[in-house]
Structures are given as structure tokens and as C-alpha cells.
N, C-alpha and C positions, 0 to 999 in steps of 0.2 A: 259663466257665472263664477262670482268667488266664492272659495268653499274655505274656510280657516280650520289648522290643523290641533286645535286647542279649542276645548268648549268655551261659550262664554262665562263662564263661570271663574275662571282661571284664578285671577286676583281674588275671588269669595274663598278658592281653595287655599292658597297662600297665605291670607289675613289666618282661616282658621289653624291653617298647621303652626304659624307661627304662635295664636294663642296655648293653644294645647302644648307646645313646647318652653314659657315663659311660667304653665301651669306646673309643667312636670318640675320644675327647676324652684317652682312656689315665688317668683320675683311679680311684685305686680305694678302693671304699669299705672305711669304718672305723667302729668302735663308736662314734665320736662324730660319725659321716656323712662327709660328701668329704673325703679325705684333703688335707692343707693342702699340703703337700711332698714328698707320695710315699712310695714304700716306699727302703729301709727307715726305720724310723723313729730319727733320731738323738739322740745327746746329746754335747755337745760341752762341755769343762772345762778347766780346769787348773790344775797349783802351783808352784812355784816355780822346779821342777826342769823339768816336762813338758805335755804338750800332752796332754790324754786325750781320745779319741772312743769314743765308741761305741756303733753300728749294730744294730739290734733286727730280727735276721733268721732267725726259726725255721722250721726245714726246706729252709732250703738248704744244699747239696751246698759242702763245702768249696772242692772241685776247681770250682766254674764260679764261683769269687770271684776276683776280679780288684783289688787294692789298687796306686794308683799314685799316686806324689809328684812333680810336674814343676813349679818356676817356682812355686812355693808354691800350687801346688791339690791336694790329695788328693780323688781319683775312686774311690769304690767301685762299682763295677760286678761284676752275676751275674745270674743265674737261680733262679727257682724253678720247678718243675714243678709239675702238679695233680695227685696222685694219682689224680681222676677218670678224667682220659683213658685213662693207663695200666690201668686194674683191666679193664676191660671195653670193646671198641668197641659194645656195646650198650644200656651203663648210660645212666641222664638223671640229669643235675645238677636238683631241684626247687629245691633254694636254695644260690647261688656265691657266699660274701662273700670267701672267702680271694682274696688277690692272687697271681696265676700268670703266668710270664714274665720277661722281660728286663729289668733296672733298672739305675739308674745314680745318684747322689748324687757331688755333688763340696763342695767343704768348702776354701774359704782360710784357710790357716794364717796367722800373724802373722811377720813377718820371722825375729823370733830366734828360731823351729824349725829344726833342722838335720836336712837331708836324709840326711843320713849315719846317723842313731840314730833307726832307726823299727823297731816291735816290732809284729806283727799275730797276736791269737790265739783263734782261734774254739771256745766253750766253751760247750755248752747254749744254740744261738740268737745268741748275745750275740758281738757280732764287737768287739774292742778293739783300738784300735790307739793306741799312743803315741809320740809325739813328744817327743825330745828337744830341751829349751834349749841353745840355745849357748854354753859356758863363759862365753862374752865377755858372755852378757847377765845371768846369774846374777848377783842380788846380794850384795852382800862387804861387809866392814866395813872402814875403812881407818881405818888409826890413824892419829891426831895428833900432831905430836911439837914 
């Protein structure tokens, strides 16, 4: 008979060591593999008027979002929970891709955002937050005379 020198298990052991070492390093993975930047994932713009961001974070808790403007960096920092842990202290996760825990993303704005006219609104996942130009930087037309 055949007798294998490796449990079957082998590839179960290697998925998890590979998790625990992607944990220890805090990268979490993504449909296109190791996340480049972190969670959440951003998009960053803007027109003429403002400054648009924004944060791609479904399933987090309004209340553990933290949005901060200091010295021209805007910090989004929150939490997301696993639903895993909560349902059951029994349950086993067989496969963990979602990202669970404490995050943080900061973002330099360009001089003429003003601190003063900032708007943050979270709506289905989707965190937006806009920044206001400063009069003084808005373009105008000046006539010739």
C-alpha cells in the first residue's frame, strides 16, 4: 500500500502559516493579492472649487471613524470588526480574506484646502469627504481695461 510522508493536511498548514505571517507584517490581502496601501482603499480628486476623497470602507461602524485635518494632513482612522468572532466562540473561520481591525490612512492635502470647509459623509461603505479651495486660490477672470 501507499503510505504518504506528509499529512494530509499539508496545504491547510501552509495557507495558515502563510496567513499568520501577512498578519505579523499587518498587509492584508485583496482580490488582486497584498494590498499595496492598506485598507481602506482610497481615491483622491478634485475641481476647481474642492478637494474630493474618498475612502472605500464597507462595514464599518460609523461611530469608530475618526476623520482629522491637522497642518495639512487628513488621517482617516476606524475599525472594522469580524463578524466571525462575534456569532459564535465556537465557530472556525476555513477561509479569512476580509480585513478585520484597527486602520489608519493619512492623505496631504495641497496648501489652498481650507481647514475650515470640510464636509464628511458616509453612505453605503463609501466614506466622502470634501475639501474646500480657498477663495484666495479660486480662479477669476480679471478684466483689462
Amino acid at each position: 500500500m501507499y503510505r504518504s510522508l506528509f499529512p494530509r493536511d499539508v496545504f491547510a498548514e501552509m495557507d495558515r502559516l502563510q496567513r499568520e505571517m501577512q498578519q505579523a507584517y499587518d498587509l492584508s490581502p485583496t482580490i488582486r493579492g497584498l494590498a499595496r496601501n492598506g485598507f481602506p482603499a482610497i481615491n483622491v480628486g478634485g475641481t476647481p472649487q474642492s478637494i474630493e476623497i474618498y475612502a472605500f470602507a464597507p462595514g464599518v461602524d460609523p461611530a469608530t471613524l475618526e476623520v482629522n485635518l491637522e497642518r495639512g494632513l487628513l488621517s482617516i482612522a476606524g475599525e472594522r470588526k469580524s463578524p466571525l468572532a462575534s456569532a459564535d466562540a465556537k465557530a472556525t473561520a476555513h477561509i479569512n480574506e476580509r480585513f478585520d481591525g484597527r486602520f489608519r490612512r493619512a492623505i496631504t492635502l495641497p496648501d489652498d484646502a481650507d481647514p475650515d470647509a470640510v464636509d464628511a459623509q458616509l453612505r453605503d461603505g463609501v466614506l466622502r469627504i470634501s475639501v474646500q479651495r480657498r477663495a484666495s486660490a479660486q480662479p477669476r477672470r480679471i478684466a483689462v481695461q
